[in-house]
C-alpha positions in Angstrom: 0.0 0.0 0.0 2.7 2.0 0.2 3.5 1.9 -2.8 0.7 3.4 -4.0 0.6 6.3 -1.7 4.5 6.8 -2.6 3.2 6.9 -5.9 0.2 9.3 -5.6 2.5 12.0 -3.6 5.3 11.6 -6.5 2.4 12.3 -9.3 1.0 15.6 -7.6 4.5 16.9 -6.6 5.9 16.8 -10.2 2.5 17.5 -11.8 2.7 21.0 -9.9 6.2 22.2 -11.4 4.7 21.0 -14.8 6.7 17.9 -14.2 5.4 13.9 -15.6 7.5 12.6 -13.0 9.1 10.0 -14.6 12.4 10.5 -12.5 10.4 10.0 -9.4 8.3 6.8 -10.9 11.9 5.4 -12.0 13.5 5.8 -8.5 10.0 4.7 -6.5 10.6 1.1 -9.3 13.8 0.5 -9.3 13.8 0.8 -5.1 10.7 -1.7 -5.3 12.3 -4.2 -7.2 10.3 -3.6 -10.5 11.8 -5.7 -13.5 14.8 -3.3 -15.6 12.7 -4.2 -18.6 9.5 -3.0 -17.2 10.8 0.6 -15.6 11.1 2.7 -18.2 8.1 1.6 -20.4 5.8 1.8 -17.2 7.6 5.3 -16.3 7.2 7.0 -19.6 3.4 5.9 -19.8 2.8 7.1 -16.7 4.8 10.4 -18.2 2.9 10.3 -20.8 -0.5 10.9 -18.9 0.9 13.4 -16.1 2.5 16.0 -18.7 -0.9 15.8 -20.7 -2.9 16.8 -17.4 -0.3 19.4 -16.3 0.0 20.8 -20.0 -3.7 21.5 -20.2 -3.9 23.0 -17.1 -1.0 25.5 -17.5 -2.2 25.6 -21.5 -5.5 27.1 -20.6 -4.0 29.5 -17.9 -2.2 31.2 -21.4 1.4 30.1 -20.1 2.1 28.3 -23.3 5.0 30.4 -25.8 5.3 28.1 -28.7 8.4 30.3 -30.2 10.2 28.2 -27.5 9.0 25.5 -28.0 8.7 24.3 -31.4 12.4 24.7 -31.8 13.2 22.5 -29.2 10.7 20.0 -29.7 11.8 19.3 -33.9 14.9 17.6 -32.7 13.9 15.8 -29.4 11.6 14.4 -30.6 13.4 11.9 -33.4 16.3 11.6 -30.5 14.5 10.6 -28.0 13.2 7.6 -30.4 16.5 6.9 -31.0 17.7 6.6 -27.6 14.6 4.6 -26.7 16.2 2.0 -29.2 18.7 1.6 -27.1 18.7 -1.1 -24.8 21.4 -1.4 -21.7 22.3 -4.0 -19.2 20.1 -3.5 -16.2 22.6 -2.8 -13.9 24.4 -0.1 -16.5 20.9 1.2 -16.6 20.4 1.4 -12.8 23.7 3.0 -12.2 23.1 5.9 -15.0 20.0 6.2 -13.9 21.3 6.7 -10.4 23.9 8.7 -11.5 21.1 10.9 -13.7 18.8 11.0 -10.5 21.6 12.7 -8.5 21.9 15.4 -10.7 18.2 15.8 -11.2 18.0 16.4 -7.5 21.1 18.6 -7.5 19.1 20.8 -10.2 16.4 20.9 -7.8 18.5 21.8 -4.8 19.9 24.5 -6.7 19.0 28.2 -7.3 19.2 28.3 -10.8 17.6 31.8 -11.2 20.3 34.3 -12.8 19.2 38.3 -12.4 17.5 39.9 -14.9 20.4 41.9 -15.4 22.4 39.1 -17.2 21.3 38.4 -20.9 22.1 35.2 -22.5 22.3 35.2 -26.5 20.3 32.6 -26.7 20.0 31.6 -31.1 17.6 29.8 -32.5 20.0 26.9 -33.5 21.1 26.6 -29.5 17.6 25.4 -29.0 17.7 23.0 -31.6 21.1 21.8 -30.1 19.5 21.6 -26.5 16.7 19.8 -28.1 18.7 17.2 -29.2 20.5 16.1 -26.2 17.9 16.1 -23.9 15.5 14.2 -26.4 18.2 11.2 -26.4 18.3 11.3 -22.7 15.1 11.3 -22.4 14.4 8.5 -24.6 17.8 6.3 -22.8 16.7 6.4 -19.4 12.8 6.9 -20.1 12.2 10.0 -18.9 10.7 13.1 -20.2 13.6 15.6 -20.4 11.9 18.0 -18.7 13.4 17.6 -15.1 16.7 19.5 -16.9 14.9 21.7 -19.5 13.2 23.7 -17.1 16.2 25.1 -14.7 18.0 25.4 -18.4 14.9 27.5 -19.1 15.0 29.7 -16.1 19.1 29.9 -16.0 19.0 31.3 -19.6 16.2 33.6 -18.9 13.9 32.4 -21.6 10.9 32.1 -19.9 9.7 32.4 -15.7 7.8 29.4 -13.7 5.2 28.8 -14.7 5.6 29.3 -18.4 8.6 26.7 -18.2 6.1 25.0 -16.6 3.7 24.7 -19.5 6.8 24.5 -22.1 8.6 21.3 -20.1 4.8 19.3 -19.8 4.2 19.2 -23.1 7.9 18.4 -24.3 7.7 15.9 -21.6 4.6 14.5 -23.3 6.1 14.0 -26.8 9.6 13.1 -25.9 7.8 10.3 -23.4 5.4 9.0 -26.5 8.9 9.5 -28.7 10.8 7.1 -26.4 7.9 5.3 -26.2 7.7 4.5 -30.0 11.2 3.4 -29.6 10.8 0.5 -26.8 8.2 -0.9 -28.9 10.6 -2.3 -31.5 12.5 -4.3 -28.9 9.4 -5.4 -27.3 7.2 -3.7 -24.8 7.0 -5.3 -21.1 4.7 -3.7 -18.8 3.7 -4.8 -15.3 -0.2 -6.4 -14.8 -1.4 -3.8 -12.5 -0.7 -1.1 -15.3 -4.4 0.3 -15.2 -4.3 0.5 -11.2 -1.1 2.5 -11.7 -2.3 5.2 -14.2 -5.7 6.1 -12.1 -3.9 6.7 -9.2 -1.6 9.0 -11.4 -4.3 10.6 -13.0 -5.8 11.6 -10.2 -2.8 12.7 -8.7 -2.0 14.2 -11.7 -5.0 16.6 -11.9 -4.8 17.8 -8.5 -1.1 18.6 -8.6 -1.7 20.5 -11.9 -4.2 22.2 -10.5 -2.6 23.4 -7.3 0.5 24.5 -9.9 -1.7 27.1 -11.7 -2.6 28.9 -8.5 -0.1 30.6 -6.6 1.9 28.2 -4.4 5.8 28.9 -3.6 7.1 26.1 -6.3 10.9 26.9 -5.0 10.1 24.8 -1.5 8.3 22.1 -3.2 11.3 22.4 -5.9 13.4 21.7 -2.6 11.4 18.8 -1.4 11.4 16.9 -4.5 15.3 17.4 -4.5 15.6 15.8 -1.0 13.4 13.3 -2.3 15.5 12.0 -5.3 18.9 13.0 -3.4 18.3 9.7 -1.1 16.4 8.3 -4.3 19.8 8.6 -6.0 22.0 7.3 -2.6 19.8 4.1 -2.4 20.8 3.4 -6.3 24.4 4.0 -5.9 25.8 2.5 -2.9 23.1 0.3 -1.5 
């Protein structure tokens, strides 16, 4: 039962920074004992459904700029196929995801937030470049790529919270269906209680979304989820 309940918390936390949460699902798996050829699969469809929900949410609140976007999104999207192609031996995977986790949770810890004063030229092919590298990430480990494209966002001063917020979800949601795309061509293992997974998700999903549109302080939850993955990361590494 705990498990569940782990899972529910992990769902609305992400869902309010615009997050899928597939870093959290993998961690909550892998510590669980979940199969290495069932973690990612199970993590990016639950990814998949999460970054929808929070995309909506911060879509209708008119966060949404597309010019950022798109960019970003052309090349992701065919890398992160590509790197869901790849498969890796599951203890390579659970290191680099370990490895990955860590720095996920350092991201979080960290105040990424330059002043205003500093201007980063920021050119259009930079974004396609940032696109691409995250997009293979996120289709290796089976994550969405969001957990390091929004403090890139706010560090480079291209957008504030909660329109990083809308821009991560949905790249989250493509890259996730992207890396999707590519598991299926080596076979696509799933656990049985799949279903029971995604409503409790969905629910959590919606309320988290929902509480990330109004106006909560997202830098202490930001703080929490970095604990969170920081022992996350220390239980994949040396235990």
């Amino acid at each position: 039962m705990d498990f569940y309940i782990f899972l529910f918390i992990i769902s609305v936390l992400f869902s309010i920074v615009g997050h899928g949460g597939a870093s959290g699902y993998l961690a909550l798996f892998a510590l669980y004992g979940y199969a290495a050829n069932e973690i990612k699969s199970t993590a990016l469809i639950l990814n998949l459904v999460v970054s929808l929900i929070a995309f909506w949410s911060f879509y209708k609140g008119k966060f949404f700029d597309k010019k950022i976007f798109i960019p970003i999104a052309i090349t992701s999207i065919p890398m992160s196929f590509v790197g869901g192609l790849i498969q890796l031996d599951g203890n390579l995977y659970k290191n680099l995801l370990g490895y990955f986790i860590l720095f996920a949770a350092i991201l979080f810890l960290a105040d990424f937030k330059i002043k205003k004063q500093i201007q980063f030229n920021t050119s259009q092919s930079s974004l396609y470049l940032i696109g691409a590298i995250l997009g293979f990430i996120a289709g290796l480990l089976g994550i969405g790529g969001g957990i390091l494209l929004s403090p890139l966002l706010i560090f480079l001063n291209l957008t504030d919270q909660k329109e990083t917020a809308a821009i991560s979800s949905l790249f989250i949601f493509v890259n996730s269906f992207s890396g999707l795309m590519g598991l299926t061509f080596n076979g696509l293992q799933v656990p049985h209680n799949l279903i029971f997974l995604i409503i409790i998700v969905i629910i959590g999903g919606s309320f988290g979304s929902y509480l990330g549109v109004q106006k909560l302080n997202k830098l202490i939850l930001q703080r929490i989820l970095g604990v969170v993955l920081l022992l996350a990361a220390y239980k994949l590494i040396v235990i």
